[in-house]
C-alpha positions in Angstrom: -23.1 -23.6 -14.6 -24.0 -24.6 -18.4 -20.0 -24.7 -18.9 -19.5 -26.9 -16.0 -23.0 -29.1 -17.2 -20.8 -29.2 -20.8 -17.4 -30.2 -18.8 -19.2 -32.9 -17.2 -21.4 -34.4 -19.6 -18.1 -34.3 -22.0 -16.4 -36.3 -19.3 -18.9 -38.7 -19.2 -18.8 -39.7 -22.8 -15.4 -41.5 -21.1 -12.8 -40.8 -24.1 -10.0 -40.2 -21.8 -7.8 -43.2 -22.7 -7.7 -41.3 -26.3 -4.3 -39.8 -26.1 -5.7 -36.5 -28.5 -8.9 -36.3 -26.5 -6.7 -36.3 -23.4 -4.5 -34.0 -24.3 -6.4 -31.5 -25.4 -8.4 -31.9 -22.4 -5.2 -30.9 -20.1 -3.9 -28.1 -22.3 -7.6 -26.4 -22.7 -8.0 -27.0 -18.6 -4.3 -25.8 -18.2 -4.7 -22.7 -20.2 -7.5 -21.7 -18.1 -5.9 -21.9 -14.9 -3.3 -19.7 -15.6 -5.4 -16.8 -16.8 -7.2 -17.7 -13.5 -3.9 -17.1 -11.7 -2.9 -14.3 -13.8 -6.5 -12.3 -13.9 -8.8 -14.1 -11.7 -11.9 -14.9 -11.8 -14.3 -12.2 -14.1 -17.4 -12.6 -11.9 -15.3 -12.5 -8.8 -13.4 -9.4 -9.8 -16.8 -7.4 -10.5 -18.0 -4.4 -8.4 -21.6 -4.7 -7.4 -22.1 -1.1 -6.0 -20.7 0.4 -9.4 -20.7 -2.8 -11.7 -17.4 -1.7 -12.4 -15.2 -4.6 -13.0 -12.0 -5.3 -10.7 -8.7 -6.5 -11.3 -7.8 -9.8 -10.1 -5.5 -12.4 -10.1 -1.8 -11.7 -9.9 -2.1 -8.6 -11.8 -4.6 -7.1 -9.4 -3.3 -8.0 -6.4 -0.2 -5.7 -7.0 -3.0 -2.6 -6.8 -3.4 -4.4 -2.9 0.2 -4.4 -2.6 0.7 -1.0 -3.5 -2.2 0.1 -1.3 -0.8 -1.6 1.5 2.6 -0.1 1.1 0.7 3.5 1.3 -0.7 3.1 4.4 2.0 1.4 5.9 3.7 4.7 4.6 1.0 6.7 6.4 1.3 4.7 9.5 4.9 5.6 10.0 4.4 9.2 9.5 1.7 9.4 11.6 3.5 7.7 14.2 3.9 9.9 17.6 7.3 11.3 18.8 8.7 10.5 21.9 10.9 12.2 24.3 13.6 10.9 27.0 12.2 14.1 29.2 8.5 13.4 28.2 6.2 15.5 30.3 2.1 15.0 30.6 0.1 17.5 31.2 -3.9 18.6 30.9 -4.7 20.5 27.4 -8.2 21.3 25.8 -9.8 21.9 22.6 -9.3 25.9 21.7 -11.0 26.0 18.3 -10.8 24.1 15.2 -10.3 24.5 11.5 -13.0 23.7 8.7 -12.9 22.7 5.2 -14.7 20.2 2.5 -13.4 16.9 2.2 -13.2 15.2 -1.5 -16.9 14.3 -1.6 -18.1 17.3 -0.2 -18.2 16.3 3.3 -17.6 18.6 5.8 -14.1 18.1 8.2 -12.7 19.6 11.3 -9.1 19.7 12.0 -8.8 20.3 16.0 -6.4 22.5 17.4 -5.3 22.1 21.1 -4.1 24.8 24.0 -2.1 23.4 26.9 0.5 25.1 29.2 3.7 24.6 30.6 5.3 27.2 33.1 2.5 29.3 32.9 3.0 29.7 29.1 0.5 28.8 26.7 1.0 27.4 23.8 -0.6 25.6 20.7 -0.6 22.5 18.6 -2.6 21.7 15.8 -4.0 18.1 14.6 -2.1 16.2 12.0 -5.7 14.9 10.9 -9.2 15.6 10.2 -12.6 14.7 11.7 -15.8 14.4 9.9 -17.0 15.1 13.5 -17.1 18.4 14.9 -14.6 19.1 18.0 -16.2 20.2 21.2 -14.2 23.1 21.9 -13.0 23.2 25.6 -13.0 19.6 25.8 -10.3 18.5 28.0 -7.3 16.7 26.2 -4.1 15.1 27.3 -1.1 16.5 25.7 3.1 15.0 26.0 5.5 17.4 25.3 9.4 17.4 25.8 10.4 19.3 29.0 13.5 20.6 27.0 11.4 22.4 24.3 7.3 22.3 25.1 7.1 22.9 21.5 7.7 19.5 20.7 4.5 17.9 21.7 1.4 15.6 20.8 -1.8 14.8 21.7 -2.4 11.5 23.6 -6.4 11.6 23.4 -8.7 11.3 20.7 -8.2 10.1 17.0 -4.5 11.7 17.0 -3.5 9.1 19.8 -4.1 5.9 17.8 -4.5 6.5 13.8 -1.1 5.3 13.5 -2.3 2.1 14.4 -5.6 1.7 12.7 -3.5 2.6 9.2 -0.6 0.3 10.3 -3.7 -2.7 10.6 -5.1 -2.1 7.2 -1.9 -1.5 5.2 -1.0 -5.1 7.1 -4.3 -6.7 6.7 -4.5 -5.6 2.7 -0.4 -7.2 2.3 -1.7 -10.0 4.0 -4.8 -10.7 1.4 -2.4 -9.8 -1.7 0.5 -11.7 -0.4 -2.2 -15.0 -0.2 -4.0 -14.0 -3.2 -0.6 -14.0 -5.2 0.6 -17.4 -3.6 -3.3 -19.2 -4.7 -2.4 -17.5 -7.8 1.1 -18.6 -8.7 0.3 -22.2 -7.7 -2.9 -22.3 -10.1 -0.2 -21.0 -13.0 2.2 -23.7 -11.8 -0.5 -26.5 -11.6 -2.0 -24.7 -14.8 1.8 -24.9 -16.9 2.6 -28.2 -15.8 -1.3 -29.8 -17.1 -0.7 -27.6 -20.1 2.5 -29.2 -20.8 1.3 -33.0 -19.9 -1.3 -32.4 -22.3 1.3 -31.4 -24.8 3.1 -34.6 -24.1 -0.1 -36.4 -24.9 -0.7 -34.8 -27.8 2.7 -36.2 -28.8 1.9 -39.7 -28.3 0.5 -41.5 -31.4 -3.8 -42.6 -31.3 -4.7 -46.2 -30.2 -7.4 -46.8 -33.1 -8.1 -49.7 -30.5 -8.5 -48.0 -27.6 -10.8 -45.4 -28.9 -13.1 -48.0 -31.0 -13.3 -49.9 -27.6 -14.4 -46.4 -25.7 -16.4 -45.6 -28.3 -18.4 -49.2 -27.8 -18.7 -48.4 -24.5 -20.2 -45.1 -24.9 -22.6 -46.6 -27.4 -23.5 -49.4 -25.3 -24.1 -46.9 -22.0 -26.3 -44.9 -24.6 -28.4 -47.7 -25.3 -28.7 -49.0 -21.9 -29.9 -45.7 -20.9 -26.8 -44.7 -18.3 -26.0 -41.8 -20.3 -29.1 -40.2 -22.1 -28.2 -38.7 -26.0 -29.0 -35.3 -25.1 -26.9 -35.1 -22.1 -23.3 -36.2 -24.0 -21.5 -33.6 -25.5 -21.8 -34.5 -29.0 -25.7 -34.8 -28.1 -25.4 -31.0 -26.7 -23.4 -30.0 -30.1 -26.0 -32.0 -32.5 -28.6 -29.9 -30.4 -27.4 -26.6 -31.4 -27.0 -27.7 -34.4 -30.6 -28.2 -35.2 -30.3 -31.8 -35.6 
């Protein structure tokens, strides 16, 4: 906010017709759009649950892109099989297997029983639970009627994870992809003001036009429109002691 107050009471002291004061203007606001577009915003980019800060900006929005690309990667290999002589049939829950998970969670990895011509056989989960599975719970189970060994489960977390990492590796492309467009068009919008303030900065001073601004300033001063301590040079005089 007090750099906004600054950018406005600066504005005020109305010293844009001064081809230096202008141009500097545009090259110090263009400058800071593109490391806007390039890093982000610092206070946007900072993690409140670890205050850890996060990449933004272009730069961070590649980690999105690369996230996204790994679940999209997850969803296709998680993505069920299907047979031209797809059978159904009624499995259950014959035990499952334990472990830890990376933050000392405990996970269940079902593993199912069905049957097919009175033999039995077995297939185990691609994934794990953090709930535990109720064993002898009734599950669905597709298998190819060519070789019963090929076969899947259609119930439970197994019959639609493929489509829950498919939404989020979409969903997080989505956000970078938008991100990186806001991004490139504040570096665009930030290069060209940079180089109009350039151009400015090229163009020779009208001692006229800035004794005339400079009138007016005083005379808004002494009229009371614009109060001394609210200009910028009133702000810099301040911290200066004076």
């Amino acid at each position: 906010m007090k750099r906004l107050n600054y950018l406005g009471n600066a504005l005020r002291t109305r010293w844009a017709e001064d081809p230096a004061v202008r141009g500097m203007a545009k090259m110090a606001a263009g400058a800071a759009l593109i490391v806007v577009g390039l890093f982000g915003l610092g206070g946007a980019s900072t993690s409140s649950r670890k205050g850890k800060r996060r990449p933004g900006g272009i730069l961070g929005n590649l980690l999105f892109l690369f996230a996204g690309g790994l679940f999209l990667a997850a969803a296709v290999s998680l993505w069920p099989d299907s047979w031209s002589d797809q059978v159904e049939t009624d499995g259950e829950i014959a035990s499952y297997r334990s472990g830890t998970s990376s933050e000392g969670r405990p996970v269940y990895r079902p593993i199912y029983r069905y049957e097919v011509d009175g033999r039995e056989y077995g297939l185990e989960s691609e994934l794990t639970t953090n709930a535990e599975p109720e064993v002898g719970e009734s599950v669905r189970i597709a298998y190819s009627a060519s070789d019963p060994t090929q076969a899947r489960p259609m119930d439970g977390v197994d019959a639609f994870a493929h489509w829950i990492f498919l939404g989020v590796g979409l969903g997080l492309l989505f956000i970078a992809f938008v991100s990186m467009a806001i991004g490139i068009a504040l570096m665009v919008f930030g290069m060209r003001l940079f180089r109009d303030g350039r151009q400015d900065l090229d163009k020779p001073a009208d001692p006229e036009a800035s004794m005339k601004e400079l009138r007016s300033t005083i005379d808004q001063v002494r009229s009371g429109e614009i109060a001394l301590e609210d200009t910028a040079a009133g702000q810099v005089g301040a911290g200066d002691g004076r």
